[in-house]
C-alpha positions in Angstrom: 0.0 0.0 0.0 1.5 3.3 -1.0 2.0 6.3 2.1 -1.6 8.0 3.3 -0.3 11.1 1.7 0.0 10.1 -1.7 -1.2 12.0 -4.1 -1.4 8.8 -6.6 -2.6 6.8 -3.5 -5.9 5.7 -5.9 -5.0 5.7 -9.5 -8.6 5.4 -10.9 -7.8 4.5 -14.2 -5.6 1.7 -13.4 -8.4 0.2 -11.0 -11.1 1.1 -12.9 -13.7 0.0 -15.7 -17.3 0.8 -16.6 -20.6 -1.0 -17.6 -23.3 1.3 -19.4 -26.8 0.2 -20.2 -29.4 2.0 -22.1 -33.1 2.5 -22.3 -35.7 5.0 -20.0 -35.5 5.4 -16.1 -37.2 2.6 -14.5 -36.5 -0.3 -11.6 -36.5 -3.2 -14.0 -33.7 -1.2 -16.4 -31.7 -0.8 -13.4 -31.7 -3.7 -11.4 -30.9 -5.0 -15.1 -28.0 -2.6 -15.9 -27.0 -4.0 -11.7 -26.6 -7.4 -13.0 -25.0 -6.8 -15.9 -22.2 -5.3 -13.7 -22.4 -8.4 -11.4 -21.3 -10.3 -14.4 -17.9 -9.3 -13.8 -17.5 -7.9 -10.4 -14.7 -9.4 -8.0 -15.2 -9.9 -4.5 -12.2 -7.8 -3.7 -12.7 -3.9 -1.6 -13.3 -1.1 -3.5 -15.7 1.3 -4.4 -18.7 1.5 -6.9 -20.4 4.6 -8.3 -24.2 4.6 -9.6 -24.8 6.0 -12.7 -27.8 7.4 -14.6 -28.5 7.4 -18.3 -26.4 10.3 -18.8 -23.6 9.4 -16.6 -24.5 11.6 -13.6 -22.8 10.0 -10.3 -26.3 9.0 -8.2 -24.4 7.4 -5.6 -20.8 6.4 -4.3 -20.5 3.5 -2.0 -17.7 1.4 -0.4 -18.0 -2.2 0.7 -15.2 -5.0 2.1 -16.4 -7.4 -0.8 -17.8 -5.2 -4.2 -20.1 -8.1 -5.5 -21.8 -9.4 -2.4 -22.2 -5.2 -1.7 -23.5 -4.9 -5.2 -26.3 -7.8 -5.4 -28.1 -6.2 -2.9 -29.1 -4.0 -5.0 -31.1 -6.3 -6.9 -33.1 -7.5 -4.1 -35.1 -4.0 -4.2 -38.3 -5.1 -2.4 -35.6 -5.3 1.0 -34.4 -1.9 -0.1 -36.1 1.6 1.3 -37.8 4.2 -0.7 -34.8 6.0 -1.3 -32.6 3.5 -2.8 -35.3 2.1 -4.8 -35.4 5.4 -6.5 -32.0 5.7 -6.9 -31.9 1.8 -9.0 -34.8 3.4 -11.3 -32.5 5.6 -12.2 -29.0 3.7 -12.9 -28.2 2.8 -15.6 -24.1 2.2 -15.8 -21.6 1.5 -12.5 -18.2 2.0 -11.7 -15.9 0.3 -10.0 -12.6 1.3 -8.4 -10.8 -1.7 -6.7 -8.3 -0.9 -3.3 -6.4 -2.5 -1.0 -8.4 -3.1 1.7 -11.8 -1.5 3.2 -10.4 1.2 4.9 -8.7 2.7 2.0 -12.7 2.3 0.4 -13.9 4.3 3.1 -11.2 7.2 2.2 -11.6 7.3 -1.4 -15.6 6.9 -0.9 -15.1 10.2 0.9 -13.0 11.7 -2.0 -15.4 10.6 -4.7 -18.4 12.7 -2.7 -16.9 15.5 -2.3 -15.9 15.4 -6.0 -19.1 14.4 -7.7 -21.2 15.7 -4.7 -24.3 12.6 -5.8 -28.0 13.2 -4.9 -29.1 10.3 -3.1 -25.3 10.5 -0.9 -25.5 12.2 2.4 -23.2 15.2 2.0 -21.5 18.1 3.8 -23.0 21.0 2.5 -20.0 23.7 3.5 -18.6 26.1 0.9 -15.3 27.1 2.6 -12.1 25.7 3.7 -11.0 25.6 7.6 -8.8 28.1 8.7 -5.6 27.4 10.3 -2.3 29.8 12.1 0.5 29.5 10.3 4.1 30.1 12.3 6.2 30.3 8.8 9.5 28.7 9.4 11.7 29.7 6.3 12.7 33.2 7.4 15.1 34.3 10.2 12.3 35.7 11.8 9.5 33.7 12.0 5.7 35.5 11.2 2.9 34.3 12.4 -0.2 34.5 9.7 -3.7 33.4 9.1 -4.1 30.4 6.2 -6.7 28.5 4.3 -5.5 26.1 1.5 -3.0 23.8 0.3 0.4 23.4 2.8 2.9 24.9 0.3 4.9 26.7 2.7 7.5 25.6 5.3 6.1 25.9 9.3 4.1 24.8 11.4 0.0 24.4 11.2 -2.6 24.9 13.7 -5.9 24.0 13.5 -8.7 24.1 12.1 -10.3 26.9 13.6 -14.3 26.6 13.8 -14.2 30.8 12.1 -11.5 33.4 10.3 -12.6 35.9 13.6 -11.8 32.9 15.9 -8.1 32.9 14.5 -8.0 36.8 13.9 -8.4 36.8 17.9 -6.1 34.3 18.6 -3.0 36.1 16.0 -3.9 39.5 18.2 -3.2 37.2 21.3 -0.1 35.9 19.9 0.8 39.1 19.2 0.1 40.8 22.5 2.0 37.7 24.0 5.0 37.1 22.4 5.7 40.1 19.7 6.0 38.1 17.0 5.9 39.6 13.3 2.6 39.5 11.1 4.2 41.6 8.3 5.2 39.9 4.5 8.4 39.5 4.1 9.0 42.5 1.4 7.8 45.2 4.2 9.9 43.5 6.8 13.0 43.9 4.3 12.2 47.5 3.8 11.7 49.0 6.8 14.0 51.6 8.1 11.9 52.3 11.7 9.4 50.1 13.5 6.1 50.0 12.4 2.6 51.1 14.7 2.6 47.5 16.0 5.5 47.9 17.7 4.4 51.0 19.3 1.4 49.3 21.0 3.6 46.7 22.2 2.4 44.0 19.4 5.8 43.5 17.5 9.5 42.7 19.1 10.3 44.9 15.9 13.3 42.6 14.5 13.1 44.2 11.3 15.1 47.0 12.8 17.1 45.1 14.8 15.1 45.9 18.2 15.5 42.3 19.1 18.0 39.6 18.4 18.0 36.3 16.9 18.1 34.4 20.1 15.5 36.6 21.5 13.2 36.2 19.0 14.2 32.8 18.8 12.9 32.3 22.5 9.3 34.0 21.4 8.9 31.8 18.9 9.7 28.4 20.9 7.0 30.0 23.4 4.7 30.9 20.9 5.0 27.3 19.9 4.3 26.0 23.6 1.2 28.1 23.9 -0.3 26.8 20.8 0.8 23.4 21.5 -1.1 23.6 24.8 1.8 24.5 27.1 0.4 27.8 28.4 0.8 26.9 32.0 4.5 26.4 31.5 4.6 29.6 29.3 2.6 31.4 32.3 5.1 30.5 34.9 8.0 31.2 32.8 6.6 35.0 32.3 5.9 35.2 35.9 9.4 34.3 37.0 10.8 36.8 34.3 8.5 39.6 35.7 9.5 39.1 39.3 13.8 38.8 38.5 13.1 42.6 36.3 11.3 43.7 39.0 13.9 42.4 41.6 16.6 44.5 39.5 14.6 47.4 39.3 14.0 47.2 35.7 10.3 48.3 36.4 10.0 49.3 32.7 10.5 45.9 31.3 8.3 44.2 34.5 5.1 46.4 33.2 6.0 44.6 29.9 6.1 41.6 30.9 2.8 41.8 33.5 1.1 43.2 30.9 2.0 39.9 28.5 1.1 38.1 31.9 -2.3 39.6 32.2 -3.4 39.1 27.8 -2.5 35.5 28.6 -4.5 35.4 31.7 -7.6 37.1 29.6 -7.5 34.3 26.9 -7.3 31.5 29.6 -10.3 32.8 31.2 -11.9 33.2 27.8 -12.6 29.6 26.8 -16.1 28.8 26.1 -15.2 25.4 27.5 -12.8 24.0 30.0 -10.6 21.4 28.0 -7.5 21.2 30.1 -6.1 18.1 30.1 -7.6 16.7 26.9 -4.9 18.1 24.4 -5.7 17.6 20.8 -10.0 16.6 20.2 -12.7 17.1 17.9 -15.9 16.9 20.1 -19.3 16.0 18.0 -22.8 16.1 18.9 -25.9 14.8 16.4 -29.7 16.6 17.4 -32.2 15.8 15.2 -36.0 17.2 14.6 -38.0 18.2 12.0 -36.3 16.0 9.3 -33.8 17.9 9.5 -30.5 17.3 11.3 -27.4 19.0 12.9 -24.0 17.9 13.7 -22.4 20.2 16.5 -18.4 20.5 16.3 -16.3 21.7 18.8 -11.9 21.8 18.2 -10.1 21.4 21.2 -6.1 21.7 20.6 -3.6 21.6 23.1 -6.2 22.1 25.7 -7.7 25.2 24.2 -10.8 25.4 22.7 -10.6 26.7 19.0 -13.9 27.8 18.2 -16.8 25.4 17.5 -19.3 25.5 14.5 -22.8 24.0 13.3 -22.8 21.8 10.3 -26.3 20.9 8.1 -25.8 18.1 6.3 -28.3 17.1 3.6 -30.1 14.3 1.8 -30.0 12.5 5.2 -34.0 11.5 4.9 -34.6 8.0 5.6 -30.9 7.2 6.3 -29.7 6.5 10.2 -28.0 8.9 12.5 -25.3 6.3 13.2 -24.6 6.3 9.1 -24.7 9.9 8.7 -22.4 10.8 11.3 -20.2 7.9 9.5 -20.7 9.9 6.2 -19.7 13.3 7.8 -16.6 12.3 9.6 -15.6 10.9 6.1 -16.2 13.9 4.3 -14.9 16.4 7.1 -11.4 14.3 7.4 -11.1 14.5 4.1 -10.3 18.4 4.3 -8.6 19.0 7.7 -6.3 16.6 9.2 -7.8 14.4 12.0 -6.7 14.6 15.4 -5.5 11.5 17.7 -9.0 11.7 20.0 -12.1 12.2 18.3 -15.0 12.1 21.2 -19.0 11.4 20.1 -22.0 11.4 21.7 -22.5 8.1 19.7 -20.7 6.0 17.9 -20.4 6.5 14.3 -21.4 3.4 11.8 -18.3 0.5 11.4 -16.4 3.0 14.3 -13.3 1.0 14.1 -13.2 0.8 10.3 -13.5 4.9 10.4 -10.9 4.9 13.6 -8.4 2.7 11.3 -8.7 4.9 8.0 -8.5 8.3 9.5 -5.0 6.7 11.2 -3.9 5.7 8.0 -4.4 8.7 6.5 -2.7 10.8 8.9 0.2 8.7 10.2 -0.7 8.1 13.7 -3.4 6.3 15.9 -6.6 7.9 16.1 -9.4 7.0 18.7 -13.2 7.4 18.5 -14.6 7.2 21.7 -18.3 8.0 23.2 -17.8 9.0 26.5 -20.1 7.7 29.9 -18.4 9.0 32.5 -16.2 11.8 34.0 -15.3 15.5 32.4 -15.6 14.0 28.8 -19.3 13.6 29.3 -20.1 17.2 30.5 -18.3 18.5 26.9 -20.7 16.1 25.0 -23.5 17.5 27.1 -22.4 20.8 26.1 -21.7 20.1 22.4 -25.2 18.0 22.5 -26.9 22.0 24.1 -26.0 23.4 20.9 -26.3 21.2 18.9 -30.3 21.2 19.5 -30.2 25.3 19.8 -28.5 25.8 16.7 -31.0 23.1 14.9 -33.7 24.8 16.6 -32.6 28.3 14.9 -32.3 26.5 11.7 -35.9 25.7 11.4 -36.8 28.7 12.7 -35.1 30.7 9.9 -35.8 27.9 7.5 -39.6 29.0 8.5 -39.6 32.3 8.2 -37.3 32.2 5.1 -40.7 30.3 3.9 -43.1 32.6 4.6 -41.1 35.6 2.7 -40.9 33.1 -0.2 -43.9 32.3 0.0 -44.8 36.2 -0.2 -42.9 36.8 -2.8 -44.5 34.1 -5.3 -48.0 35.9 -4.5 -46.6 39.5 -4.8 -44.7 39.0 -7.9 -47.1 35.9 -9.5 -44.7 33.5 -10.1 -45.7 29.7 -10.9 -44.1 28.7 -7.3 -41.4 28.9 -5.0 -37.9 29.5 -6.3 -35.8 26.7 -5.9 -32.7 28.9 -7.8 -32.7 32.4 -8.1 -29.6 34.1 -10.3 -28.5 37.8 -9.7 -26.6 40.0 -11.6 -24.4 42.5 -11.6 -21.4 43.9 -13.2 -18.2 45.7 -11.9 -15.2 48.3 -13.7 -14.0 51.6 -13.6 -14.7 53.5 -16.3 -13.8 50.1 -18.3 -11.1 49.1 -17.0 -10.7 45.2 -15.3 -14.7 44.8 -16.4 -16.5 41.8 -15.2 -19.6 40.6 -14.5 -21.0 38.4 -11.7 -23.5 35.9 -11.0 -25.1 34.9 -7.6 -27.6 32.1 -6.5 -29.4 31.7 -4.0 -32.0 28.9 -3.0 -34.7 28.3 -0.2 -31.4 27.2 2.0 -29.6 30.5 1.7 -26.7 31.2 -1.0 -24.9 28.8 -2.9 -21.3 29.9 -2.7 -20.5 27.5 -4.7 -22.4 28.1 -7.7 -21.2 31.8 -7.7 -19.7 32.5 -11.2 -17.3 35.5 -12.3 -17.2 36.6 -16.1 -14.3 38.5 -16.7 -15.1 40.9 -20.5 -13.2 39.2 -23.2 -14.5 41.5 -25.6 -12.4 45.1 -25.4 -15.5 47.1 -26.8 -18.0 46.1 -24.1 -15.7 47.1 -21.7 -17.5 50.5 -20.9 -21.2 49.6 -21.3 -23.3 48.1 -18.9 -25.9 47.1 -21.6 -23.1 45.3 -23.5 -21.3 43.5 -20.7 -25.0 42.4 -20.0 -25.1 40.8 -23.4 -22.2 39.1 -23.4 -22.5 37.5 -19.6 -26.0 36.5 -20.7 -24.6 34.4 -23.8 -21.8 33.0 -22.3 -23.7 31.9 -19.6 -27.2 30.7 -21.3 -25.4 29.8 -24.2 -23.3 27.3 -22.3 -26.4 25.7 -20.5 -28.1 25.1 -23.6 -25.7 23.7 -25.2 -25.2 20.9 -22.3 -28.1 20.8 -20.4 -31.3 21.6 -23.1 -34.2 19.8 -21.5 -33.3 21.8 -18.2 -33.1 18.3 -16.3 -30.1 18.9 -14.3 -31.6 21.7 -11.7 -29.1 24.4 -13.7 -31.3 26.7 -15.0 -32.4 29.5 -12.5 -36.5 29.3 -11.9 -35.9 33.6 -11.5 -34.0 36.1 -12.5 -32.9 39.4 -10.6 -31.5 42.1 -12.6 -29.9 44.8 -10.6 -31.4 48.0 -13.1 -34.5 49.6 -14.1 -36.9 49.0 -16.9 -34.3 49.6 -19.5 -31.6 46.7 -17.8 -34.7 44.4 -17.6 -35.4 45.1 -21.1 -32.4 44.9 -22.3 -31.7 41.5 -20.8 -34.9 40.0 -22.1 -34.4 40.8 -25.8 -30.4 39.5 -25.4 -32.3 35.7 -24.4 -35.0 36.0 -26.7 -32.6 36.7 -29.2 -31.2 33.1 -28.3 -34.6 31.4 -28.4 -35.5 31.9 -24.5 -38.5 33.1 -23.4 -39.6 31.0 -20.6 -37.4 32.5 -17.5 -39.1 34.9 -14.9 -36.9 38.2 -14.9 -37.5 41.0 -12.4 -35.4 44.2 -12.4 -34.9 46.4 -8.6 -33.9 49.8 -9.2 -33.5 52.4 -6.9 -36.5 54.4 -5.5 -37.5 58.1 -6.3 -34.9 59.2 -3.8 -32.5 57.1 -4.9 -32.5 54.3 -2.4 -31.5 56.4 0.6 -35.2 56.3 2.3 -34.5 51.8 2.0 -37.4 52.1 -0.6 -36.6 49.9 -4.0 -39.2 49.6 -7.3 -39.2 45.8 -8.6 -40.0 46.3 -12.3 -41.6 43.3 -13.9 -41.9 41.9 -17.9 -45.3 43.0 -18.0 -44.4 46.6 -17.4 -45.7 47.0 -13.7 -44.1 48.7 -10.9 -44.5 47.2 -7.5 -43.0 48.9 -4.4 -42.9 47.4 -0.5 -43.6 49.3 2.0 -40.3 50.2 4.2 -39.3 47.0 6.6 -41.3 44.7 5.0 -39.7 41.1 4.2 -39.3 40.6 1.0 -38.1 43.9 0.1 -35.9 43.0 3.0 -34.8 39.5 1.2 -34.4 41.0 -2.2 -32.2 43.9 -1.0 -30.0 41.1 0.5 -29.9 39.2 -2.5 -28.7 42.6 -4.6 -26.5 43.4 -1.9 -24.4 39.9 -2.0 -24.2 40.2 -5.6 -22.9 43.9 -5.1 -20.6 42.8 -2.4 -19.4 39.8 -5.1 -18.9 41.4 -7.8 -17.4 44.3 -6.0 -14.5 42.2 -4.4 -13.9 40.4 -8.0 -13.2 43.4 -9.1 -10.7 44.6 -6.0 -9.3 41.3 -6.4 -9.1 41.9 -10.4 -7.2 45.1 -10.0 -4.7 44.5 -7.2 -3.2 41.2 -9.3 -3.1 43.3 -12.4 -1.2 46.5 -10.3 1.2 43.4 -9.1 1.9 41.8 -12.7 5.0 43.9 -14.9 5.2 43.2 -18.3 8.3 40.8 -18.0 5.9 38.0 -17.1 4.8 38.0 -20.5 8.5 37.4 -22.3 9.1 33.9 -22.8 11.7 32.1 -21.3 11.4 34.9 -18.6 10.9 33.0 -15.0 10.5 34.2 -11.1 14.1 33.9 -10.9 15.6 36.2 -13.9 12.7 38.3 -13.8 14.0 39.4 -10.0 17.3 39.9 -11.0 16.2 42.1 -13.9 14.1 44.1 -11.7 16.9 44.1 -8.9 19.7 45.3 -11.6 17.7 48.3 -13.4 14.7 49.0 -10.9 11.8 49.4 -13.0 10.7 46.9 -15.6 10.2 50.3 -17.6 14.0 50.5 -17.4 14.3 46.5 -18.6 12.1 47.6 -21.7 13.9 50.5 -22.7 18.0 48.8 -21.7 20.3 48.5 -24.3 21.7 44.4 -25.3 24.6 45.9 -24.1 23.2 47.4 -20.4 20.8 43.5 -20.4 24.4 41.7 -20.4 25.1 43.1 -17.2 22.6 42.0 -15.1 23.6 39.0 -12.9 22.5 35.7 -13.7 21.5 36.8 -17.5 22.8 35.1 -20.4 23.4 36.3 -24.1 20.8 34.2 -25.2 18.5 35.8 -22.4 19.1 39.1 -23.3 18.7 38.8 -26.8 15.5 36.8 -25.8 14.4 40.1 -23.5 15.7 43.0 -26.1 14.0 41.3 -29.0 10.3 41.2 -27.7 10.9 44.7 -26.9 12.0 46.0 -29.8 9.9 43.9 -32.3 
């Protein structure tokens, strides 16, 4: 078996092969197209994906032994609704073989979060963990916030349950042990300490207000605290407070109490006393309603990280025992698992899941359930919010109802929304133009769905009307083209055009122009004083005008809706714009990487200078060639 970490650890094409049938959606197809797959299934563990006629993923499974896993499919009067819906509908399988079951389990997890199936249980959650990062390839260490892949060298704590969880805990770290939060080109180019060292939140070693060693020691304590050794890092500040007060160094004694009292503060800040437990995930499962939430709390080095409420969906008619099974999967998958994992019940096949979370991360991990002692006062707790934070759900879920519900009767549409599209664009006077789509759903947004269309075509640049246009095509053009009979829940039920009567125009000529004539559209403009008084006008096909009066819900919900896509497109833009300010035309001569391109920029200062050098002045630069400058004088001086 290769190492957990390998990125070629399941090499689907060498393990895999397909069976397609044919023919319409119904049990007797499927339970045909089962068998056929049967045919030729081995007996070894692995993993199988349903399939429908079009070669959507339905479902992704793992089992010890593929073809005894697999025939129960067949015997579809033992199977519930559910599944018996999901065989109507397959119509091909595939199979990936492993090693052994627990490797199954992992890549089961990897092939739902890739193909995200409808009749799977699944982690609905748009964004990656956050984690501190203490960066270990500089002198001086900085200590930094980080979501994504591990490309740099340091050390990683985490996951924190929120970015303002770990934005609390860097101030902490900063109050406690001056480290450095700056990037590494302002730490090279200061000349005097920055505001953070004047409020006693950097040691200032940019400026040489602290030595290696020094900063060295902050660091190793830094490391302590996060690696829940705050006691020993409490006592050590104590005893240095006392010797600078004993040799009347009362200046650096205030320092030092006052590092003494922030660390104090954040000990007496926990939400929940962990001590003694070091590294822990804590989950809780509440159910009600049909609906259910799993309750999450990180514990890490003692500390409590945060906690945070997770929704998972398409759990009707499955057990608690297999969903929690299905979300530990999926969750591990993302953020490395740590060696305690405490439950207030025991997930399906616990040891199987125990076994390939520790062979994913290298170490043993345990699964326990608590029934006795401090462990079962912190499932208590997670189980307490778990049922307040379900109970909030459906709360919201019910009055998110009612305003949809209000909406449909204000506006006539044929029924509740289940995706609404909203549009908007963003440039300045032109330039870095893009347009933006957001979605929404009787859930809330759907991050993921969100969509950026950056203006390929120069002219449209500078006209909202235009822009409009070509968004529109690219993005209805594209869905026609692979999804025309609208079967694939793609194609927005509504509309919402952020303009007036001429925008909503505008936008219904551009899809009638492409044979589309079927989608609701509604267009908000601002009101007669221009939005200020919270009033908007909703302007509809037909020609009408409706207005809300001020604090009523809908207008409420729509505003929100506009607002997110504002806020979208908005940042897009920011984001659009800072990379551009930060790219020089040298990335665009061939042959012309990170490295040469610094030394360039290093030798003549501008990459103005680079383009106007002499062959002769190019030559000089360290580390370039002949050939190199030729290279970089020719595409100049075409």
């Amino acid at each position: 078996m290769s190492h957990p970490q390998s990125p070629d650890r399941f090499h689907e094409d060498k393990a895999s092969f397909t069976v397609r049938g044919a023919g319409a959606p119904d049990i007797e197809a499927g339970v045909e197209a089962i068998r056929t797959t049967l045919k030729t299934l081995p007996t070894r563990p692995g993993v199988y994906r349903m399939q429908d006629a079009r070669g959507d993923v339905l479902y992704v499974g793992k089992a010890r032994a593929l073809r005894n896993r697999v025939a129960n499919y067949t015997q579809v009067d033992r199977l519930p609704k559910r599944l018996q819906r999901m065989v109507a509908q397959t119509r091909s399988m595939t199979i990936v073989t492993t090693n052994s079951e627990a490797e199954a389990l992992l890549l089961e997890a990897q092939l739902i979060k890739r193909f995200r199936p409808p009749y799977n249980v699944l982690l609905r959650d748009d964004k990656s963990f956050p984690f501190i990062l203490l960066r270990e390839d500089h002198d001086f260490p900085r200590v930094q916030k980080h979501r994504g892949a591990r490309k740099y060298k340091g050390r990683y704590y985490g996951p924190f349950a929120s970015a303002g969880s770990v934005t609390r805990t860097i101030n902490a770290l900063q109050k406690l042990f001056l480290l450095r939060s700056c990037t590494d080109s302002f730490f090279a180019n200061r000349s005097r300490p920055c505001l953070l060292f004047q409020i006693k939140r950097c040691s200032a070693p940019c400026v040489g207000r602290i030595g290696d060693a020094d900063y060295a020691e902050l660091v190793k304590d830094a490391q302590d605290f996060l690696g829940g050794k705050s006691t020993a890092v409490q006592k050590k500040l104590g005893e240095a407070m006392e010797a600078a007060s004993a040799a009347l160094d009362f200046e650096q004694a205030a320092v030092l109490r006052d590092r003494l009292k922030a660390l104090t503060f954040i000990q007496g800040s926990q939400a929940i006393n962990a001590e003694g437990l070091g590294d822990a995930d804590i989950f809780a499962l509440a159910t009600k309603g049909g609906a259910m939430c799993i309750q999450a709390f990180f514990i890490r080095g003692g500390q409590n990280w945060g906690h945070r409420s997770f929704f998972p969906v398409h759990t009707a008619e499955v057990a608690e025992d297999e969903v929690l099974a299905s979300f530990m999967a999926q969750f591990y998958e993302e953020v490395p698992p740590p060696r305690l994992i405490l439950s207030d019940r025991a997930p399906m096949e616990c040891d199987l899941m125990a076994q390939a979370l520790s062979e994913r991360i290298g170490f043993k991990v345990r699964i326990e359930v608590p029934q006795r002692g401090d462990r079962t006062r912190l499932i208590k707790q997670a189980q307490r919010n778990a049922v307040e934070a379900l109970d909030r759900r459906l709360a919201e879920t019910t009055t998110q109802a009612k305003v949809l519900d209000d909406m449909v009767e204000t506006f006539g549409l044929d029924g509740v929304p289940d995706r609404i599209e909203i549009y908007d664009n963003s440039h300045i006077q032109g330039s870095h133009a893009l347009g933006a789509m957001v979605v929404a759903g009787p859930e809330g947004f759907r991050k993921n769905a969100y969509r950026k269309f950056n203006m390929k075509n120069p002219e449209t640049s500078n006209d909202d009307f235009a822009m409009m246009r070509e968004m529109f095509e690219r993005r209805f053009g594209r869905a026609a083209r692979e999804d025309p009979d609208r079967d694939s829940g793609e194609w927005p039920d509504l509309v919402l055009i952020d303009g007036g009567k001429g925008q909503l125009s505008a936008a219904r000529a551009i899809l009638e122009d492409m044979g589309i004539e079927d989608i609701c559209m509604i267009g908000i403009a601002k009101g007669p004083h221009h939005g200020r008084d919270g009033r908007e006008v909703f302007h509809m096909p037909d020609g009408r005008e409706i207005s809300f009066p001020i604090n009523h819900p809908v207008l409420f919900y729509l505003q929100r809706l506009r607002d997110e896509a504002h806020r979208f497109a908005i940042g897009a833009h920011r984001q659009k714009r800072s990379k551009a300010i930060s790219t020089s035309s040298l990335d665009e001569v061939p042959g012309i990487g990170p490295s040469r391109k610094k030394a360039l920029l290093m030798h003549f200062g501008t990459a103005k200078a680079v383009k106007s050098a002499a062959l002769e002045d190019l030559l000089k630069a360290p580390g370039v060639s002949k050939a190199v400058a030729q290279q970089v004088y020719d595409y100049f001086h075409e």
